[in-house]
C-alpha positions as CSV (number, residue, x, y, z in Angstrom):
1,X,0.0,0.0,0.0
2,X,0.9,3.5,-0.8
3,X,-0.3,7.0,-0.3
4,X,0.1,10.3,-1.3
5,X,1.8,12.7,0.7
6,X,-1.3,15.0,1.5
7,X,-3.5,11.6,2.0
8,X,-5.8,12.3,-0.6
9,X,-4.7,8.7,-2.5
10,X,-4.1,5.2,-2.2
11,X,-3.1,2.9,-3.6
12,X,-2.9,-0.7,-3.2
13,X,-1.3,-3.7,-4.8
14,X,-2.6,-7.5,-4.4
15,X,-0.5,-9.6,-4.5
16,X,-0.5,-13.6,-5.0
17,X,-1.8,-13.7,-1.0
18,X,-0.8,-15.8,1.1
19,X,-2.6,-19.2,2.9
20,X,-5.6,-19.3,0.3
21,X,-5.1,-22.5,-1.4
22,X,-4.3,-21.4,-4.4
23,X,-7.7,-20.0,-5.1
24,X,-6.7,-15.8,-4.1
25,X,-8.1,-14.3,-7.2
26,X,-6.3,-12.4,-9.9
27,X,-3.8,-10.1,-8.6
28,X,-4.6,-6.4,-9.1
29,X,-3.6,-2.4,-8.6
30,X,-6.5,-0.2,-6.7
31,X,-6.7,3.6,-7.2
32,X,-8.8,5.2,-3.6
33,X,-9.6,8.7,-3.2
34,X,-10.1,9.3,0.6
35,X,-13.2,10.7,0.6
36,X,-14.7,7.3,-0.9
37,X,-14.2,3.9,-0.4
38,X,-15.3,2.9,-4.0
39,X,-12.4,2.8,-6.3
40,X,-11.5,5.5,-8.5
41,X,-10.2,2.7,-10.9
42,X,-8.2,-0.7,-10.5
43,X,-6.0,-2.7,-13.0
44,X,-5.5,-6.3,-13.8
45,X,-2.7,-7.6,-15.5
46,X,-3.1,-9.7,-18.7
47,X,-0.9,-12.4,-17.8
48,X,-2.6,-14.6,-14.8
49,X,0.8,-15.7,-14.3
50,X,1.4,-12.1,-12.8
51,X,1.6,-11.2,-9.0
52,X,2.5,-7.9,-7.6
53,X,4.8,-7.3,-5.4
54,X,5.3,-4.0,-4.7
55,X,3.7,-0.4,-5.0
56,X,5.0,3.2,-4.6
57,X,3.9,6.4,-5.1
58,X,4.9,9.7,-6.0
59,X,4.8,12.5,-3.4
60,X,1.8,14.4,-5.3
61,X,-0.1,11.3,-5.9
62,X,0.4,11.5,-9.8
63,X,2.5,8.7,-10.1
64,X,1.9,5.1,-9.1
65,X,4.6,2.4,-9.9
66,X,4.5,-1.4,-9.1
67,X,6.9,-4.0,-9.3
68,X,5.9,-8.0,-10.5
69,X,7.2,-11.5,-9.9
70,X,7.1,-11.9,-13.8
71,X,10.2,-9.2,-13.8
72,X,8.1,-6.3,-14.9
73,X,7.9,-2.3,-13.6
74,X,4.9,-0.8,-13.9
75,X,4.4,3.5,-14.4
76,X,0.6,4.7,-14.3
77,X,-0.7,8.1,-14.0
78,X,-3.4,8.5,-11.1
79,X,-6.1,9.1,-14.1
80,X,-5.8,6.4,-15.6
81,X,-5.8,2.5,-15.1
82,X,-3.9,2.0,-18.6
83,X,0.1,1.7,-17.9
84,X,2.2,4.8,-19.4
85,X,4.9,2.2,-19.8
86,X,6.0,-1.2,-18.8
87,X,9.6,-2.2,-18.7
88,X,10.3,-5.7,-18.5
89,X,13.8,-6.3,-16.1
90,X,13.4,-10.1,-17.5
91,X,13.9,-11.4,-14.1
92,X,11.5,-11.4,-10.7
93,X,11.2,-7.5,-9.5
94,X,10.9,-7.7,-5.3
95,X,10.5,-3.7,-5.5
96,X,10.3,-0.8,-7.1
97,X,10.3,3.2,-5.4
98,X,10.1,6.4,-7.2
99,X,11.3,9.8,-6.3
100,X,9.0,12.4,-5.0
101,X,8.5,14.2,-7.9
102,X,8.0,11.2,-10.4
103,X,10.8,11.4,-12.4
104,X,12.9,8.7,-11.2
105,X,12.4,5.0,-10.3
106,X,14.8,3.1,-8.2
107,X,14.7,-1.4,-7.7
108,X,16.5,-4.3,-7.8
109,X,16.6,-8.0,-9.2
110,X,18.9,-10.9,-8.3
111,X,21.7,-8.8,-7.1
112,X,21.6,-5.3,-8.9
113,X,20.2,-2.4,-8.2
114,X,18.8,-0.2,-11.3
115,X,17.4,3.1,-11.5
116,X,14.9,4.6,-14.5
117,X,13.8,7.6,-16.0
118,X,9.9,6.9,-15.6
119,X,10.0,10.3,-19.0
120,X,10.5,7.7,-21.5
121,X,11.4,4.1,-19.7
122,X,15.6,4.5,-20.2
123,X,17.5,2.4,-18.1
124,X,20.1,4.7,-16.5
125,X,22.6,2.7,-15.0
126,X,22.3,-0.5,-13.3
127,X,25.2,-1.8,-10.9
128,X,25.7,-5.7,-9.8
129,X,26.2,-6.1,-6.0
130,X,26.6,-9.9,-6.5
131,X,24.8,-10.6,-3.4
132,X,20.8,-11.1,-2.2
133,X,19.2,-7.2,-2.1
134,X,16.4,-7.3,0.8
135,X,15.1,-3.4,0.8
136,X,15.4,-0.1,-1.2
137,X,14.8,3.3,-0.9
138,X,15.2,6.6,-3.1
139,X,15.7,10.2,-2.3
140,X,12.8,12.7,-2.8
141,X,14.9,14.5,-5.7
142,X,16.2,11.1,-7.3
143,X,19.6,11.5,-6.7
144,X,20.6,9.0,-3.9
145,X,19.6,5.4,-3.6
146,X,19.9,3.2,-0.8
147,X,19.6,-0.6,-0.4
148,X,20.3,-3.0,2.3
149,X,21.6,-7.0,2.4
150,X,21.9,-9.1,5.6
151,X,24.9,-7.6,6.5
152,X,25.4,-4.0,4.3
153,X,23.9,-1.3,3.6
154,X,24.5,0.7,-0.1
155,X,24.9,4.6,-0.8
156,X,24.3,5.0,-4.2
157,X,24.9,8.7,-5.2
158,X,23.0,8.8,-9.2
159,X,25.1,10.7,-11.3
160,X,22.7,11.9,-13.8
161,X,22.8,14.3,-16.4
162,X,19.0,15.4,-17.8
163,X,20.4,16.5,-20.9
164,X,21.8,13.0,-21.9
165,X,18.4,11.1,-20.6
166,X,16.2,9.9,-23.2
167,X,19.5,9.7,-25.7
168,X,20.6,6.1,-24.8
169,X,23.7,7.8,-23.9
170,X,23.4,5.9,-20.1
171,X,24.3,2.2,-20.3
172,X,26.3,-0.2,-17.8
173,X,29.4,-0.1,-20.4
174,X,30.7,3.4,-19.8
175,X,32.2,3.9,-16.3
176,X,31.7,7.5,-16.3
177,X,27.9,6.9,-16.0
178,X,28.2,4.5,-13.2
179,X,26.8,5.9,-9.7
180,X,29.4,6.3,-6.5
181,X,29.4,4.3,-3.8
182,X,29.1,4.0,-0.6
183,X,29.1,1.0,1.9
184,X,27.9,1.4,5.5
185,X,28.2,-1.4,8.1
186,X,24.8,-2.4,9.3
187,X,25.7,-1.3,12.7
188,X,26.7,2.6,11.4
189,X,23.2,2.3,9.4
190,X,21.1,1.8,12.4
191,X,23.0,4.4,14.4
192,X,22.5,6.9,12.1
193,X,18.7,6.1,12.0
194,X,19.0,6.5,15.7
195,X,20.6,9.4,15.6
196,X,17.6,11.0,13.4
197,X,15.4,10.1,15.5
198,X,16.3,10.9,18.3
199,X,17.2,14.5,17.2
């Protein structure tokens, strides 16, 4: 589940479910405006083979992207219940996250961690941790991403250019495009959110 940051919508994501006996229905997105509980629209996937697995959405509520165990990334607009674009990853997508203002999405598959530009669906960079990702999280501008493994925890600082997006011109081959990185020990991680919190 997801909402928008003045609570005005939600949006939910069912999944395969869990302890139904195989008989949970077809998985689906659900669009809710707060001042109703009837949907303002909900999508079902073609493929029955599809379960979410993952929802996010942008700050403004204009935004709404979803991740899928058959590898794909879904981008809608609030008004409508037909996907702007789907990118296919080709391999199962545990979650996805977009920045605040829409223009970035952040997730991972079997050990990388990939970020897109949700204009025009170009992959930006992508980067292979080699190990099981568990969680991820962007920045409200887009420019940092953050995931965590048992043990680690990843700063990705995204070195993007918005002249060179939509050009191809950002691909895993050229270094230059590549983000930095950080790594924090697990410990220093939940320190820091300690820190935050308590100040």
């Amino acid at each position: 589940v997801s909402i928008s940051e003045d609570g005005t919508f939600i949006a939910i994501a069912k999944g395969e479910g869990h302890d139904c006996n195989g008989d949970c229905g077809p998985s689906k997105i659900y669009l809710f405006n707060k001042e109703s509980n009837a949907t303002v629209w909900e999508y079902t996937p073609t493929d029955g083979g599809t379960f979410f697995n993952s929802i996010a959405m942008s700050s403004d509520g204009q935004y709404i992207t979803a991740s899928a165990s058959d590898g794909k990334i879904y981008l809608f607009h609030r008004d409508s219940n037909i996907p702007i674009w789907i990118y296919d990853s080709e391999e199962e997508v545990s979650q996805a996250v977009i920045s605040n203002d829409g223009k970035y999405i952040a997730s991972f598959k079997d050990g990388y961690v990939f970020t897109l530009a949700t204009e025009n669906k170009t992959l930006l960079w992508e980067y292979n941790i080699g190990i099981s990702i568990e969680h991820i999280e962007i920045s409200a501008n887009g420019k940092y991403v953050i995931v965590t493994t048992q043990h680690t925890v990843y700063l990705f600082e995204n070195n993007l250019d918005d002249e060179n997006i939509g050009e191809g011109a950002s691909n895993t081959e050229d270094e230059s495009l590549l983000p930095s990185i950080s790594l924090i020990s697990s410990i220093a991680a939940i320190g820091i959110i300690a820190l935050r919190r308590r100040y």
